[in-house]
ZAFI-687229 format. One record per residue: residue in one letter; x, y, z of N, C-alpha, C in turn. Coordinates in pm, whole numbers, plus 32768, in hexadecimal, padded with zeros to 4 digits. Layout:
<lumbas>
rest | nu | nv | nw | cau | cav | caw | cu | cv | cw
a | X | Y | Z | X | Y | Z | X | Y | Z .
...
</lumbas>
This chain:
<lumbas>
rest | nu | nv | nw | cau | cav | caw | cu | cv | cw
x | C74F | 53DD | DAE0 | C7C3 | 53A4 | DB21 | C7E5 | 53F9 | DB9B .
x | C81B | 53AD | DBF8 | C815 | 53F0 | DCA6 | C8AA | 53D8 | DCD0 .
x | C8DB | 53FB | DD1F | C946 | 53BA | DD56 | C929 | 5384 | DDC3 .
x | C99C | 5340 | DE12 | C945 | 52D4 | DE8D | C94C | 5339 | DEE3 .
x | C8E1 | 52FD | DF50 | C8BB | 537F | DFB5 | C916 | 5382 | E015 .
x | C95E | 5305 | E024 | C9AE | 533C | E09D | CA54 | 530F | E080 .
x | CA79 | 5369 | DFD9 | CAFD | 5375 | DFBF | CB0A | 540A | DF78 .
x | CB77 | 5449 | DF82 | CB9B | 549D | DF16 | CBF2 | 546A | DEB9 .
x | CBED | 5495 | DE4D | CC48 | 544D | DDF5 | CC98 | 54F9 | DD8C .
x | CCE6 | 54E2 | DD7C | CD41 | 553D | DD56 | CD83 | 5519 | DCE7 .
x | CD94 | 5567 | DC55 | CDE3 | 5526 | DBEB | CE85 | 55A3 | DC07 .
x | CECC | 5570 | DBD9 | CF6C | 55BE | DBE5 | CFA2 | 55A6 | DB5D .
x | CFBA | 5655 | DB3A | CFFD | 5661 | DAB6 | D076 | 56AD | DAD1 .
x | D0A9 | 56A1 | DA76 | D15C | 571A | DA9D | D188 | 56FB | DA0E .
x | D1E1 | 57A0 | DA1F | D1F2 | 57D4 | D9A3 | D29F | 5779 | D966 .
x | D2AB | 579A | D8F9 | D2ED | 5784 | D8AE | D35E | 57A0 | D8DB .
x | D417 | 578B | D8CA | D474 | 57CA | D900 | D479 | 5847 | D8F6 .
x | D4A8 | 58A5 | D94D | D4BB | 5943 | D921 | D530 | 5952 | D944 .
x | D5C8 | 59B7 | D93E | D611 | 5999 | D96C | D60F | 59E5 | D9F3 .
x | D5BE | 5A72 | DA17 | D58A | 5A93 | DA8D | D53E | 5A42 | DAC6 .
x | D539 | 5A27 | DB4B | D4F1 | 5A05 | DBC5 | D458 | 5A2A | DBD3 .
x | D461 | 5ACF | DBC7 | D3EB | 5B09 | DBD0 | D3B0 | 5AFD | DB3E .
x | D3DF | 5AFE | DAC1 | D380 | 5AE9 | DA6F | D33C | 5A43 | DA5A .
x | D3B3 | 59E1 | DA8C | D333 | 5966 | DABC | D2C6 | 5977 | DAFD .
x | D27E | 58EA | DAED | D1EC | 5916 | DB5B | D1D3 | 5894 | DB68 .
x | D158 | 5850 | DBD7 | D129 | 57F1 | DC00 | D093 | 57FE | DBEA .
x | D036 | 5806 | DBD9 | CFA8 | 5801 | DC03 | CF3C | 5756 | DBF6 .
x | CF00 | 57A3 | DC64 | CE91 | 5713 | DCAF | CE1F | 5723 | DCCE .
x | CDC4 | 56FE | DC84 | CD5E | 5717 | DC77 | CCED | 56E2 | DCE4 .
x | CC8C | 5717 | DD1C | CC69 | 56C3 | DD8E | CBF3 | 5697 | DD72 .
x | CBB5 | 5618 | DD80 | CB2F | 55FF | DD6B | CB0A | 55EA | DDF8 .
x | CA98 | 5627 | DE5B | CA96 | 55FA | DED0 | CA1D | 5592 | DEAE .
x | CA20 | 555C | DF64 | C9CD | 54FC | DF45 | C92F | 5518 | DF05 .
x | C8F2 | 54B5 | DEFC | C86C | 54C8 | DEB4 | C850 | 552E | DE6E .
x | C87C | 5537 | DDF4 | C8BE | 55B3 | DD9B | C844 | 5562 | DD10 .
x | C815 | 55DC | DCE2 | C7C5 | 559F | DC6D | C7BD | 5603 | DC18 .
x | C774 | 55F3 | DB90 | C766 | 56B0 | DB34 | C770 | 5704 | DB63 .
x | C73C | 573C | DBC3 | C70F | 577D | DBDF | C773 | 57DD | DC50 .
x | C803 | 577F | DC6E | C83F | 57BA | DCEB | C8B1 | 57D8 | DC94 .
x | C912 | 5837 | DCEC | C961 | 587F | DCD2 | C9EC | 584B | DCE9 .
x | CA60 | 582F | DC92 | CAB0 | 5802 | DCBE | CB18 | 586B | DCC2 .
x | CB95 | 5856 | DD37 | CC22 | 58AB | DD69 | CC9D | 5864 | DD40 .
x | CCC1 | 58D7 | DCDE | CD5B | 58C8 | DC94 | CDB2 | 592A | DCF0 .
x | CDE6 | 58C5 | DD0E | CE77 | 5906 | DD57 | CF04 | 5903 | DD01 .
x | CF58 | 5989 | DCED | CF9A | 599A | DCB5 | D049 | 59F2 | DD13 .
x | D0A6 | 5991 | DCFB | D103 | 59A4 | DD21 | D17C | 59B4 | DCD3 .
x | D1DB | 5A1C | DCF8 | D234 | 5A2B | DC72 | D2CC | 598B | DCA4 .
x | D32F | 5996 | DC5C | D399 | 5922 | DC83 | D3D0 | 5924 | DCF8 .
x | D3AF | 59AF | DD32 | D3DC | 59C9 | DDB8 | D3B1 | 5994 | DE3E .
x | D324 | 593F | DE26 | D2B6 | 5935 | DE64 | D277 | 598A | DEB3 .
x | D271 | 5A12 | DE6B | D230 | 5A9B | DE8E | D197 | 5AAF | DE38 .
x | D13D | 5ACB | DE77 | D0B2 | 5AEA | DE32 | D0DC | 5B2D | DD99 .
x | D0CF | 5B3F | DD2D | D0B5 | 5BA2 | DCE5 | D052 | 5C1A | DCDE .
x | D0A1 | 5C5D | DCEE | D054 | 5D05 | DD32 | CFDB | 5D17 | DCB8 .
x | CFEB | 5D19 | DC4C | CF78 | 5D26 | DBF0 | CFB1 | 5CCB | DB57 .
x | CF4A | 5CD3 | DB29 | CF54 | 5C87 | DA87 | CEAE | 5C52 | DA35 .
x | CEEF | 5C25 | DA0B | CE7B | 5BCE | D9B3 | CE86 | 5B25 | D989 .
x | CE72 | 5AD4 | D9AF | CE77 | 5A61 | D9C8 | CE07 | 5A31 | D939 .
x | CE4F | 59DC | D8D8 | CDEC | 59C3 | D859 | CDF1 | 5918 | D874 .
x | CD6E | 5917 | D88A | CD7B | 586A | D8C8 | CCE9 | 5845 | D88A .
x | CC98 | 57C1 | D864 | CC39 | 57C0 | D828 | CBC5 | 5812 | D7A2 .
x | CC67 | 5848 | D778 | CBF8 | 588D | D710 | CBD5 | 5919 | D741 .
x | CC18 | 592B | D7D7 | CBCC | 59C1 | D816 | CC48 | 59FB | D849 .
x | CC33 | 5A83 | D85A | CCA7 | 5AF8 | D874 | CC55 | 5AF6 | D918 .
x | CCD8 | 5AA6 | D971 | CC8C | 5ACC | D9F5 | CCE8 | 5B4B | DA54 .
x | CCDF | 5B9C | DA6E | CD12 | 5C0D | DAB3 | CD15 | 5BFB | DB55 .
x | CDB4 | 5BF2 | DB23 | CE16 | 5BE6 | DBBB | CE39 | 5C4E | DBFA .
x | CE07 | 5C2F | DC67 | CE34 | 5CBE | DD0D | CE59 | 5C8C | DD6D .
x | CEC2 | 5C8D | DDBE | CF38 | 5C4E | DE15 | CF39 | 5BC1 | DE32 .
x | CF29 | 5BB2 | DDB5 | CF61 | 5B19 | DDB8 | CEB1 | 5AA3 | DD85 .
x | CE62 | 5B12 | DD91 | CDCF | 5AB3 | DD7C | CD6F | 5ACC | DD08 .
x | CD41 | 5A7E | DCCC | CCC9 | 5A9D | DC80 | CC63 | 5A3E | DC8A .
x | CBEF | 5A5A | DC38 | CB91 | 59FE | DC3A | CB37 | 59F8 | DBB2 .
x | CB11 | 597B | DB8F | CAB1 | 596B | DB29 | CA73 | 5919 | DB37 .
x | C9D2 | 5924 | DAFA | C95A | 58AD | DB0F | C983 | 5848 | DAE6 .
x | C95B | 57CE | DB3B | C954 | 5739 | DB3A | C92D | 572F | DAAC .
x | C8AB | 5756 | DA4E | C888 | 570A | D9E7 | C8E2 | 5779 | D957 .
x | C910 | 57F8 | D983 | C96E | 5810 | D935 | C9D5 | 57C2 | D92D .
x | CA13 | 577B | D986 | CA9B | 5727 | D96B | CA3F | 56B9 | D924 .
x | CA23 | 565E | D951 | C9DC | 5607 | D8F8 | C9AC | 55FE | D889 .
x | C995 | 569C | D85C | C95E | 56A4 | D7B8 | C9D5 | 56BF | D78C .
x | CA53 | 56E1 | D79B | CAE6 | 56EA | D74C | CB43 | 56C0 | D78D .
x | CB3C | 5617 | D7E4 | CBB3 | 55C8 | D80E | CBCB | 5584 | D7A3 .
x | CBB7 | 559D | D70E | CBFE | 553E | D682 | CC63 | 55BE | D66C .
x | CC57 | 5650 | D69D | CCB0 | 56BF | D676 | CD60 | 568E | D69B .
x | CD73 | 56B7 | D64B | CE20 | 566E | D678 | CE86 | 56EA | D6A2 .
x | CE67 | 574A | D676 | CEBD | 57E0 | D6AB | CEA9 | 57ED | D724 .
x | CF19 | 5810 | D773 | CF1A | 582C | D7F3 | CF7E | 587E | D802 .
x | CFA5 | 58F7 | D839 | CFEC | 5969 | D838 | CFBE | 59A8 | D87E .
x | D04C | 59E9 | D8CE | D034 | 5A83 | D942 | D072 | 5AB2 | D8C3 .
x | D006 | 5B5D | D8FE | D050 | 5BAB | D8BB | D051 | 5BFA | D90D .
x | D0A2 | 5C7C | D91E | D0E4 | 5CF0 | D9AD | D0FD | 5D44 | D94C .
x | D0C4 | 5DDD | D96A | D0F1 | 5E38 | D94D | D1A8 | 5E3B | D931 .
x | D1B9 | 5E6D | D8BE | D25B | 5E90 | D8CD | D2B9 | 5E1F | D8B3 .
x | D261 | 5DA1 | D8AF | D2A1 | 5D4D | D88C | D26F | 5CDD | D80F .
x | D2DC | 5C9A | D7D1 | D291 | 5C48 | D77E | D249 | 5BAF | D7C7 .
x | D1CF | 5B9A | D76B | D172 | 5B49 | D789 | D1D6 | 5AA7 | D7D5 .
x | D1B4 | 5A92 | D80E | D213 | 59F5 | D83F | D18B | 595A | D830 .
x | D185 | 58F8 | D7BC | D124 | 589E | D7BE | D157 | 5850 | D828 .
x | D106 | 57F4 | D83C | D0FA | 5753 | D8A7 | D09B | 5705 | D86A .
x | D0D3 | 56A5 | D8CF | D071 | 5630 | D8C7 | D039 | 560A | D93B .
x | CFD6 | 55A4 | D93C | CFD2 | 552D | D994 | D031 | 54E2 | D9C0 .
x | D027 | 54F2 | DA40 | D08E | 5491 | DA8D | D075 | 5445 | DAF1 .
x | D098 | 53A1 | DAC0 | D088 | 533A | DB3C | D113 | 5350 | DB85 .
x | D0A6 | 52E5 | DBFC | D117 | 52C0 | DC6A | D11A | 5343 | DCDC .
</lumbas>
C-alpha cells in the first residue's frame, strides 16, 4: 500500500481534557506523498498552547515514538503493523501521562 503521489495526507489526534493548557497536546502525523513500507513518517507534536513539545514520548501504534521540539518519527510499515493499537498517550517527564484520540474534522 502507497499513498498517492501527488498528496500528503496527515491523520490528527489530540489529547483528552487536561485542566492545564500545556499538559494538552495535538499531534499529526504526516504521510508524504508516495509513501510506502518502507518510508518514514513525521509526527508533529504540540502542547494546548500551540507550542512544539520540547521532549516526550508519544505512544501511538503500538510504539513509544520519542519527541524533540515538537517532532518525531516512525516507519511507515511500523504504523501499519499496530494501527488496530488503541492507546495513544504523551507522556513528559514530571508529568502525568495525558491519552488521546483520533480526531476528525
Amino acid at each position: 500500500m502507497r499513498t498517492p503521489a501527488d498528496k500528503t495526507i496527515g491523520l490528527s489526534f489530540i489529547s483528552h481534557p487536561a485542566k492545564s493548557a500545556k499538559l494538552r497536546w495535538s499531534a499529526r502525523l504526516v504521510f508524504p506523498p508516495d509513501t510506502g513500507p518502507d518510508g518514514t513518517l513525521e509526527l508533529l507534536v504540540n502542547d494546548g498552547e500551540n507550542e512544539p513539545v520540547a521532549s516526550g514520548t508519544m505512544e501511538l501504534a503500538g510504539m513509544l515514538v520519542r519527541i524533540r521540539g515538537g517532532k518525531g518519527s516512525l516507519a511507515y510499515a511500523d504504523f501499519v503493523r499496530g494501527k488496530h493499537e488503541k492507546g495513544i498517550w504523551l507522556h513528559r517527564k514530571g508529568a502525568i501521562p495525558i491519552p488521546g484520540r483520533l480526531a476528525f474534522g
